[in-house]
TORSE-88922 format. One record per residue (C-alpha): residue in three letters; x, z, y. Coordinates in steps of 0.05 Angstrom, whole numbers, padded with zeros to 5 digits, always signed. Each point is the difference from the previous one (the first is absolute). Example, Ala and Ser with C-alpha at 12.3 -4.5 7.8 and 13.67 -1.06 7.14 Angstrom:
# residues 2
Ala+00246+00156-00090Ser+00027-00013+00069
# end
This chain:
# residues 136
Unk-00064-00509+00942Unk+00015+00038-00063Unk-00004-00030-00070Unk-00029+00063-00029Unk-00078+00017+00001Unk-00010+00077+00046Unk-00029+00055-00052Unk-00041+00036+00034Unk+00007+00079-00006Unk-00069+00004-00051Unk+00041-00046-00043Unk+00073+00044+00006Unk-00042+00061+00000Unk-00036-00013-00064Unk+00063-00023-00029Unk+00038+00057+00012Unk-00055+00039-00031Unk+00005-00041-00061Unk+00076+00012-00006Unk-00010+00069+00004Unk-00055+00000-00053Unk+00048-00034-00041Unk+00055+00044+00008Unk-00039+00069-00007Unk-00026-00034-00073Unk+00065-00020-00014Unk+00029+00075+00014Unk-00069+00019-00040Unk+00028-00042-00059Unk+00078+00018+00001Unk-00032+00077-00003Unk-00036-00015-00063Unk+00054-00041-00032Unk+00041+00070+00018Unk-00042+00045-00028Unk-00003-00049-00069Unk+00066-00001-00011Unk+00014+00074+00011Unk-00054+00021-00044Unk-00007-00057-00054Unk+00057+00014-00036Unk-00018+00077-00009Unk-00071-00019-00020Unk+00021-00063-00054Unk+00054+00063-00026Unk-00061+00045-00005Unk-00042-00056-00036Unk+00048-00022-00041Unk+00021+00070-00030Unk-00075+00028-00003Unk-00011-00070-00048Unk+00060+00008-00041Unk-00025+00069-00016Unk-00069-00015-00020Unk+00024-00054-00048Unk+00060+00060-00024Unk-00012+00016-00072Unk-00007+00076+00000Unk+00029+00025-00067Unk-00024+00071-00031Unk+00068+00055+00014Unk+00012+00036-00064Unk-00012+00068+00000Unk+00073+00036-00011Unk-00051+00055-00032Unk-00028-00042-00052Unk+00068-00014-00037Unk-00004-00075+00006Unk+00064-00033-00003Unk-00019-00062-00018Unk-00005-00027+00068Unk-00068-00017+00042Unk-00068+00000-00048Unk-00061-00046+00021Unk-00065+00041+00026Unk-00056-00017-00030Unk-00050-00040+00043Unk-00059-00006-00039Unk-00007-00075-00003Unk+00017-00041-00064Unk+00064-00026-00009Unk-00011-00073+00011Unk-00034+00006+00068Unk+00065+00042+00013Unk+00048-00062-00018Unk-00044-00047+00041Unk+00010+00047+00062Unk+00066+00003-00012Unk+00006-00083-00009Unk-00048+00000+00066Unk+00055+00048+00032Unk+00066-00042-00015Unk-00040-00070+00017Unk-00015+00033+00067Unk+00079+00022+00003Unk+00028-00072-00010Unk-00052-00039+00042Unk+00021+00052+00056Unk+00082-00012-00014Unk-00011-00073+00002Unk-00038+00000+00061Unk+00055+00048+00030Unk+00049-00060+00025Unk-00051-00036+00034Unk-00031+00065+00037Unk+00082+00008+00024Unk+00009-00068+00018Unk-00066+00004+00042Unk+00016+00074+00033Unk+00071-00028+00014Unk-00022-00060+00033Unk-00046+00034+00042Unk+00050+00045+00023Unk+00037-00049+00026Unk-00045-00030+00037Unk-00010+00071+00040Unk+00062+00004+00003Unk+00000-00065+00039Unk-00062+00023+00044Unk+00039+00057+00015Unk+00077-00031+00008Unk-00031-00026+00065Unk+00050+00060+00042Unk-00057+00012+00055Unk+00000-00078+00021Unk-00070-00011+00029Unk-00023-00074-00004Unk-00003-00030+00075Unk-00070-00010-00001Unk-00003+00077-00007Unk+00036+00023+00062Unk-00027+00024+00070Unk+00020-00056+00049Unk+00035+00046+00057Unk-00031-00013+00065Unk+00062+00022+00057
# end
């Protein structure tokens, strides 16, 4: 007599279906992770550059016409010169609370880059539990 229990087919059947629901959501998966990593770099670059230049102090050119040799001259925005200082005060707060969070935002981006690069140093190797059991 044998020590192991018979499946029946239902049982191998259904199975079988499982594993290959598991393996056409893990090929889903490894397709999105793809696509991420092949786009997200282009779109942080993107993000990144279209914030730097919204916070880029646009200075007044001189006109070459006007004679002024005395370098770049301050436009006149219409608002008094105190609210001025305190938007400028605003502007450099915002500039050193975003330098000093810049070494945690690296350490963060680098350490989740390794871990893809660990999802993705697995060279093809598919997890037993994963592969078609070959019936010949």
């Amino acid at each position: 007599m044998s020590s192991q229990p018979r499946r029946d087919d239902g049982q191998v059947g259904a199975y079988e279906e499982q594993v290959l629901k598991l393996e056409l959501e893990l090929e889903e998966m490894a397709q999105k992770l793809l696509d991420y990593r092949t786009t997200l770099p282009g779109k942080l670059n993107s993000t990144i550059s279209s914030l730097l230049q919204s916070q880029r102090l646009v200075l007044p050119v001189p006109d070459a016409d006007a004679g002024v040799s005395q370098g770049l001259m301050r436009e006149t925005t219409g608002l008094p010169v105190a609210a001025e200082a305190e938007k400028l005060q605003l502007l450099k707060q915002k500039i050193l609370s975003n330098a000093t969070a810049m070494p945690v935002v690296l350490n963060r981006l680098k350490e989740y880059m390794a871990r893809i690069d660990a999802l993705d140093s697995s060279n093809g190797i598919i997890h037993p539990a994963f592969e078609m059991k070959r019936t010949s």
